[in-house]
N, C-alpha and C positions, 0 to 999 in steps of 0.2 A: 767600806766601799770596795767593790772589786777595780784592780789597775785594769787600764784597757791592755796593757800590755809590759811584758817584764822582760828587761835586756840586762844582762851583766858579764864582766869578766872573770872565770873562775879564779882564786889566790889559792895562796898555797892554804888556808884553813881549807877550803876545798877540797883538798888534791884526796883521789879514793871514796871521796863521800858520793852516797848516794843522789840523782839529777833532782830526783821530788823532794828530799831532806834542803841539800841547796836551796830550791826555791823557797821552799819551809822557809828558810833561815833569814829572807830577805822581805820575806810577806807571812810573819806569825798571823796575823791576820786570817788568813786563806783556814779552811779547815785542809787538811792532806787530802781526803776523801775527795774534794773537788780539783784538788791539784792534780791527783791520779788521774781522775776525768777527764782534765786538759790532752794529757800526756797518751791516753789509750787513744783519743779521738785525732791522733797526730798533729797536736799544737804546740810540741816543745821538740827543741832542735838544739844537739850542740853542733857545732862548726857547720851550721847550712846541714845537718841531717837529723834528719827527726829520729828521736831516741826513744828508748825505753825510760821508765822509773825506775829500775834496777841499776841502770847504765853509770858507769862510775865517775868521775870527772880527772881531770886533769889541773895542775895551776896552767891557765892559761886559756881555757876553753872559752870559746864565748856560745853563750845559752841566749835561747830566746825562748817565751812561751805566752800564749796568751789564753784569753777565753773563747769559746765557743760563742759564735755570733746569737746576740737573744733569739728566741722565735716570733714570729711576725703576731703582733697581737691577734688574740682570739676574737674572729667575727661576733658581734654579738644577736642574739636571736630577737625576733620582735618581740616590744613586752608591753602588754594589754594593761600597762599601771600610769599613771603619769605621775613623770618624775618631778621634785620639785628641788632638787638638788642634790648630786653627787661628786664627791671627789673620791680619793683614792682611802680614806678612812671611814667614809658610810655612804648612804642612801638615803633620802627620804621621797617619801612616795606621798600620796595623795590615795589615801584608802578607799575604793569604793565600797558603798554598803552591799551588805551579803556576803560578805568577804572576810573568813576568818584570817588571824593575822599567822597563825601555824597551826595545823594541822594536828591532833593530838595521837598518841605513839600510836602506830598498828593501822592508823586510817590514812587513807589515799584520797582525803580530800582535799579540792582545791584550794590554794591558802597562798597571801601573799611572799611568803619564804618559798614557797614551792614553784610560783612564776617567777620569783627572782633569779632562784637556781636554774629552773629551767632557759631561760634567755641569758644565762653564761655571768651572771654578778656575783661575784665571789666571796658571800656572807662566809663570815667567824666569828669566832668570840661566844662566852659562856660553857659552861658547862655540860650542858644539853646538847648532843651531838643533831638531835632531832628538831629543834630549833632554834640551828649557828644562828647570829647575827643581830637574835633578838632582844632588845633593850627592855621596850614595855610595850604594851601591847593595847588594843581598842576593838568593843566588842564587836560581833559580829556585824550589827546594824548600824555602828555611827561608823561615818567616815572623816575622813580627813590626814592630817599630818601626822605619818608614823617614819623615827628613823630609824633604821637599821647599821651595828656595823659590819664593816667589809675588812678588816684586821682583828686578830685578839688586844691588842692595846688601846683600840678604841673601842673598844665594849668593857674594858673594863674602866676608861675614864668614862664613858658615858654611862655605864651601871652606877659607876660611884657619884654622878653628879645628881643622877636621880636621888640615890643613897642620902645624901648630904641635902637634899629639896633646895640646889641649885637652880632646879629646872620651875620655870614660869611657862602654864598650860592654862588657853584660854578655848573656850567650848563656846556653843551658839544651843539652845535647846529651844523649842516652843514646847511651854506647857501648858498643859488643860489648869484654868482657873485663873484668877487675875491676882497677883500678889498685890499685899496693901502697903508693899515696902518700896523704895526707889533702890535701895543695897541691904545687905542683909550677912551677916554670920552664922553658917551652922557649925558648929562642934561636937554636933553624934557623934561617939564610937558606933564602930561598924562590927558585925560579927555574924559569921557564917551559919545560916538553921542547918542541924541536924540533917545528913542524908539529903540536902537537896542543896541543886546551886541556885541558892536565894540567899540575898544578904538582908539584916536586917537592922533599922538602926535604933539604941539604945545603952541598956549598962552593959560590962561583960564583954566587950570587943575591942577592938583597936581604936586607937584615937585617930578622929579625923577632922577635915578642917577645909569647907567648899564657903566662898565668899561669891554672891550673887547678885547683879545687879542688874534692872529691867530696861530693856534696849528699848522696847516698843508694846504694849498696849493693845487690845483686843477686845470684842465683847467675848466673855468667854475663854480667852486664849491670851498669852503672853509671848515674845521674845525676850529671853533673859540670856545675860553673860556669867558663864558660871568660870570662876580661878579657884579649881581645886588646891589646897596647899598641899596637903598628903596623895596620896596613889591607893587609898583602898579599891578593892574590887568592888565594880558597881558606884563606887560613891558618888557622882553627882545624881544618879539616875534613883540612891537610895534617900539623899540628902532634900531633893525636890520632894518624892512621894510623901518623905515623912511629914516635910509643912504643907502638905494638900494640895501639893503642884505636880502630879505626876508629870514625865514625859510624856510629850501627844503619841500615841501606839507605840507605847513601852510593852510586851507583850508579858513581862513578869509582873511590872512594878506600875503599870496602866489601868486606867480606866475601859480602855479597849485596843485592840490589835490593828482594828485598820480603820480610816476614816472618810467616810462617805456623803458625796453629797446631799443623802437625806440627814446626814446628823449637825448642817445647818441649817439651823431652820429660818425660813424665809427669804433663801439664797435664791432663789431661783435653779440651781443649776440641778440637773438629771440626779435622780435619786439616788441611783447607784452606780454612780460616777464615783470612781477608787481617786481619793484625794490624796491621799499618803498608804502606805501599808509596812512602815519601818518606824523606826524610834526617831523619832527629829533632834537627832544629838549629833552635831556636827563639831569635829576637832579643829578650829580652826587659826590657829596658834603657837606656836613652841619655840621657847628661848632656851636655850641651855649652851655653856660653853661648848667652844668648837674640840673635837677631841686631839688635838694637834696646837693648835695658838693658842687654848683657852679664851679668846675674845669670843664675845657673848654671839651666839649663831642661832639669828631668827629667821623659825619658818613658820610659812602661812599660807593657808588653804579657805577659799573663796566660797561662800554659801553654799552647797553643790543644790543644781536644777530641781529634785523633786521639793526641795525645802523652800527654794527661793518662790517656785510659782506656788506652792499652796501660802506663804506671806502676801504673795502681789493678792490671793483671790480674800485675805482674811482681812488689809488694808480696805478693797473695793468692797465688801459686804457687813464684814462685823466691823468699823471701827469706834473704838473705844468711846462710852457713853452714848452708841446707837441703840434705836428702839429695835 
């Protein structure tokens, strides 16, 4: 911790020694480079006169130096995210959909690392100069609870907590088909195809491990709770398609891209009335130690609106066991 301020009487070990070695001698602490800082910006005085670092001492002098006053915090600029928690070791936001979580090298697109930086939040941490801050990541179309951090030490306890599957993630999906289970275990390995980003589940990939349980019932459609236990790419979105529950407009791993009021039938409503046109994969859950106290820090993020109102319209028209 830097002293607010350093007062002493020079003695005879003193006598001849350089003024920034003295203070050296009393604050090892201090790096010199910042003590010099002190002393150029005229904050060190022997006998009531501001001195040089060169300036020799006497047994007897009295020194004074301190630091230069902090700078007034930086204004911060509007930021188009909602936050659902920050202190001075991370961020968490509330991901909208459409919204990559960083931008990949060489592209200037918009991305939630790139509004953070932009609105003055001070991500670090990793490797990746191109995107500090970031822990783990959610695809472009599901939103919800992403944290970032804003130190190198808290990216690397929150990389390691992931590491270690400290971390409890709970998801919200509506998928096409009615599952015949109330909870359910998959344990696909997961593995990348060839030349494309598609993932695909069976032998020959990474072990994975997405535990699902069905919130609510449908003609046709479900609400299910997915608790990934691993982090593959893709995995609840590969995990559902493969027991014949795709995501509702998964546009890789889907039945279809966008869903339209003719693709209920007997709804009454406008044919081509855009009901959703995104993946209905909501993140809305994350426990992971806090990277500072290690007491367990939960966050949580609330249906978002295109999800909720296409529920309210599939309760009012399909529900479960209607003709």
């Amino acid at each position: 911790m830097t002293p607010e301020r350093i007062r002493f009487r020079a003695g005879p070990e003193d006598a001849d020694k350089r003024l920034d070695l003295a203070i050296l001698a009393r604050c090892p602490e201090l790096p010199r480079a910042e003590v010099q800082r002190w002393i150029r910006a005229g904050l060190a005085s022997v006998g009531g006169e501001t001195a040089r670092a060169s300036r020799r001492l006497c047994a007897g002098d009295e020194v004074e130096a301190s630091p230069p006053a902090p700078p007034p915090p930086r204004a911060r600029a509007p930021l188009d995210l909602r936050i659902l928690a920050e202190e001075d070791a991370f961020i968490a936001i509330d991901k909208p959909p459409r919204l990559v979580t960083h931008a990949m090298p060489g592209s200037s697109r918009d991305s939630v690392v790139a509004r953070l930086l932009a609105a003055g939040v001070p991500l670090a941490g990793g490797a990746d100069a191109a995107r500090p801050g970031v822990v783990h990541r959610l695809d472009r179309d599901t939103s919800g609870v992403l944290i970032l951090s804003k130190t190198p030490a808290a990216h690397a306890r929150l990389a390691d907590a992931f590491a270690r599957r400290l971390v409890r993630k709970e998801y919200r999906a509506i998928v096409e088909g009615v599952p015949a289970f109330e909870s359910d275990r998959v344990t696909k390995s997961i593995r990348r195809l060839r030349g494309r980003m598609r993932m695909a589940a069976g032998t020959g990939g990474r072990e994975a491990e997405t535990v699902f349980e069905v919130v609510e019932r449908f003609r046709g459609f479900a609400l299910v709770c997915a608790k990934p236990r691993t982090g593959r790419t893709h995995q609840i979105r590969v995990h559902l398609a493969s027991a014949g529950l795709p995501v509702l407009c998964d546009p890789v791993y889907g039945r279809r891209r966008v869903l339209r009021g003719s693709d209920l039938a007997g709804s009454g409503l406008p044919p081509e009335r855009i009901l959703l046109d995104r993946q209905a994969l909501h993140a809305a859950r994350l426990e992971i130690p806090h990277p500072e106290t290690g007491l367990p820090l939960v966050l949580e993020s609330p249906i978002p609106a295109d999800i909720q109102a296409l529920l309210s319209i599939l309760g009012k028209i399909l529900p479960a066991g209607g003709v």
